[in-house]
C-alpha positions as CSV (number, residue, x, y, z in Angstrom):
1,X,6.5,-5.8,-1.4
2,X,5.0,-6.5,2.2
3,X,3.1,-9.7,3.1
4,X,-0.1,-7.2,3.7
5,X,0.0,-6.0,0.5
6,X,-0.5,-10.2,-1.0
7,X,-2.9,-10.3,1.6
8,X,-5.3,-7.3,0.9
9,X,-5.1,-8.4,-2.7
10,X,-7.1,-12.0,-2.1
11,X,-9.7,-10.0,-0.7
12,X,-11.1,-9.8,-3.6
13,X,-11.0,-13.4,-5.2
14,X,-8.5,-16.3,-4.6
15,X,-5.7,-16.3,-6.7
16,X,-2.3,-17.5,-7.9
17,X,0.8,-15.7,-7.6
18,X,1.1,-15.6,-11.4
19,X,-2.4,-13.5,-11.1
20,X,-1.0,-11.4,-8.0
21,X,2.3,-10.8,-9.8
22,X,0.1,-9.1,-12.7
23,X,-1.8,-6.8,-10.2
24,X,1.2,-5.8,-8.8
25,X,2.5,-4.8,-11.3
26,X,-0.2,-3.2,-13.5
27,X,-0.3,-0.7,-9.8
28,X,3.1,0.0,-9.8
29,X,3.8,0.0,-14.0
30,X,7.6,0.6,-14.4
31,X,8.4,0.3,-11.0
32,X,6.5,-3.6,-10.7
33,X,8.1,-4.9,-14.5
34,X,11.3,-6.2,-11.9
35,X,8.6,-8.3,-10.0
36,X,9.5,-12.3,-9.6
37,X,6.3,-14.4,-9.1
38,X,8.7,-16.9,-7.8
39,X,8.9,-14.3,-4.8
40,X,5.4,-13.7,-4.3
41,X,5.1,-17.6,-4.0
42,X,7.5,-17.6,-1.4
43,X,5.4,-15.2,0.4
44,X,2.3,-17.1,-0.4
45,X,3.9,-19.8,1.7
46,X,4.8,-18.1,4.3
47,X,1.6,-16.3,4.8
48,X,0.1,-20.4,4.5
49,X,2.4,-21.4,7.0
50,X,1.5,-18.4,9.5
51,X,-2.6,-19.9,8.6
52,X,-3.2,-16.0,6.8
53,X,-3.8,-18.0,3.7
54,X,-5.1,-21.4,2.5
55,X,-4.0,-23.1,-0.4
56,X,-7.5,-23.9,-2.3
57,X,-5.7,-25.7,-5.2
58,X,-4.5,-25.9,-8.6
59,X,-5.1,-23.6,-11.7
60,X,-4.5,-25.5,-14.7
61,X,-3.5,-23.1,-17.8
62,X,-3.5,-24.4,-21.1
63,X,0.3,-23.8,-21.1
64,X,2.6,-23.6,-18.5
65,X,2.7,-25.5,-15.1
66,X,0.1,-25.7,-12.7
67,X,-0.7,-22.8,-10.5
68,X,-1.5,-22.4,-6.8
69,X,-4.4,-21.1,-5.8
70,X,-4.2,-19.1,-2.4
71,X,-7.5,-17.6,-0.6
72,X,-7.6,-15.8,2.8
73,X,-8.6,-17.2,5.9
74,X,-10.7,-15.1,8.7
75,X,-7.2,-14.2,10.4
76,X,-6.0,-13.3,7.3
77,X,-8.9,-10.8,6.1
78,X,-8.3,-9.2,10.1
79,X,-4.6,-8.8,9.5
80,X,-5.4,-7.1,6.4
81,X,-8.2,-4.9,8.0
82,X,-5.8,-3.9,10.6
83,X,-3.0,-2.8,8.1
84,X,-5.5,-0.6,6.2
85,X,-6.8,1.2,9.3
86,X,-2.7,1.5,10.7
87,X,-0.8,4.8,10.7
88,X,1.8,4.7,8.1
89,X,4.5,6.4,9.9
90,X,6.6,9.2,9.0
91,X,9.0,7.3,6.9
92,X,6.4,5.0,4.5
93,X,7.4,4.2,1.7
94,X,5.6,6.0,-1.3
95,X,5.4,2.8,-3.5
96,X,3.8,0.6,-0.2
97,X,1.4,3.7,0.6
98,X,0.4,3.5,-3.0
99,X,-0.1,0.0,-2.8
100,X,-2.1,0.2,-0.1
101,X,-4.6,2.9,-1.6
102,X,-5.1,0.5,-5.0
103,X,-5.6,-2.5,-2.1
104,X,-8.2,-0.5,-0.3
105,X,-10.0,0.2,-3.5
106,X,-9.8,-3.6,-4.8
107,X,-11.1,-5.3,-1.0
108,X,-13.3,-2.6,-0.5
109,X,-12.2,-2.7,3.2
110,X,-11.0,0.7,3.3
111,X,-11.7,3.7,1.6
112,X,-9.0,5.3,-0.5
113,X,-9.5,8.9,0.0
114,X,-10.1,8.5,3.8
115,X,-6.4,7.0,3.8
116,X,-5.1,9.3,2.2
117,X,-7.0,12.0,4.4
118,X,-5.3,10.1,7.4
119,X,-1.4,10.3,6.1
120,X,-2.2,13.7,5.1
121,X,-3.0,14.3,8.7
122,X,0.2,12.1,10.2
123,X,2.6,14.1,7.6
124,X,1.2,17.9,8.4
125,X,2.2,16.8,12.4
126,X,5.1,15.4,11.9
127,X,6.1,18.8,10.0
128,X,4.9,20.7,12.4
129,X,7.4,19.2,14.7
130,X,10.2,19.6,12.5
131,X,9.7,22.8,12.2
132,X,9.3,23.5,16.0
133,X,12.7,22.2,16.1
134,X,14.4,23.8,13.2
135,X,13.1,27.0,15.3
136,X,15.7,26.0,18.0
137,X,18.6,25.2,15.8
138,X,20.6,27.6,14.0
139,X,20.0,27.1,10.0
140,X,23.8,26.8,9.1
141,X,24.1,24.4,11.6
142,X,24.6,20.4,10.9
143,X,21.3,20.0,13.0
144,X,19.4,22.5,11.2
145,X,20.4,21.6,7.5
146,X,19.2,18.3,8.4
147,X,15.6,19.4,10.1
148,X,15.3,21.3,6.5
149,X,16.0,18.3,4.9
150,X,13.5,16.5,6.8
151,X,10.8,19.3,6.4
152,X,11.3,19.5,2.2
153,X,10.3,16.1,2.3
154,X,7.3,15.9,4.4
155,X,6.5,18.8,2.5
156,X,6.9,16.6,-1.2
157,X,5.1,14.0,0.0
158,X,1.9,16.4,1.3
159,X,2.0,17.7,-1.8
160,X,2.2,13.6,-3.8
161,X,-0.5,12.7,-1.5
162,X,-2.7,16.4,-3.2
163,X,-2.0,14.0,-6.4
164,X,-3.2,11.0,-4.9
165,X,-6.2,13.1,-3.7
166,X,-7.3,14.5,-6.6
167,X,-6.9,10.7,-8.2
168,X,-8.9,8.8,-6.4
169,X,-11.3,11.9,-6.3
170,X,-11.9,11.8,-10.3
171,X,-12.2,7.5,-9.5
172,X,-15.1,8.4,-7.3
173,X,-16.9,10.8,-9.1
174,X,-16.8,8.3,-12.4
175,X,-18.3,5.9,-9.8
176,X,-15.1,3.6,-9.6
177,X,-14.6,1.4,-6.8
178,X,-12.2,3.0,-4.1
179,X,-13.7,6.5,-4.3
180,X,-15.8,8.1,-2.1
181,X,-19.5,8.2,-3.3
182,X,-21.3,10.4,-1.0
């Protein structure tokens, strides 16, 4: 879990790593039940310490002991605006790109289906290239078995991000937040 992702999530409202823990993991279901909200506090006080976030103070639940409340500060609302307009790269991370749709929809910074429009764009170049240079090896070759590789993979995640797609589309068409509503 990146620091940008705890940030885009206080867009919304301050919270409390207990709260941020549950978001998490209600967007990633099986994959977030191994969260810790001790570790998202730990990032919570990092992101404090590097003035992204302000402690705003204490939650207390009927049980249990009191929470932290973080909320963004203006450097931390740019540093998440510049992570949802960034490239992903060709080796993202499914589960952060995913993270970063469901943040986008939350902050209302960034819209969902334009991000995913983006990646779809970065992914269909970088297979282009691939296969401009699986052209120039030989396909029994250790070069070329890995440029295939490569390519089957750009290609899987062209065709997750179709899923992603359609989605967020069906979100936007119910009038969710995060979906286009043109």
């Amino acid at each position: 879990m990146s620091q940008d992702v705890v940030l885009a999530l206080l867009v919304k409202e301050p919270s409390h790593g207990y709260d941020l823990r549950r978001r998490l993991a209600a967007a990633l279901g099986p994959l977030g039940e191994t969260l810790n909200a001790g570790r998202i506090y730990v990032t919570l006080t990092r992101l404090e310490k590097a003035g992204l976030v302000v402690r705003e103070g204490d939650e207390v639940p009927l049980r249990g002991p009191r929470r932290k409340v973080y909320a963004l500060t203006a450097a931390g609302q740019e540093r998440v605006a510049a992570w949802l307009a960034e490239e992903a790269g060709p080796r993202a991370d499914a589960a952060e790109f995913h993270l970063k749709l469901v943040a986008a929809a939350e902050s209302g910074l960034a819209d969902p289906l334009a991000l995913v429009d983006g990646r779809r764009r970065e992914l269909m170049r970088s297979l282009a290239e691939v296969q401009r240079a699986a052209l120039a090896h030989d396909t029994d070759s250790e070069a070329g078995l890995l440029l295939e590789g490569v390519g089957l993979r750009l290609q899987a995640d062209v065709r997750w991000l179709a899923a992603c797609e359609r989605t967020w589309s069906v979100r936007a068409s119910r009038g969710e937040k995060g979906g286009r509503t043109e």
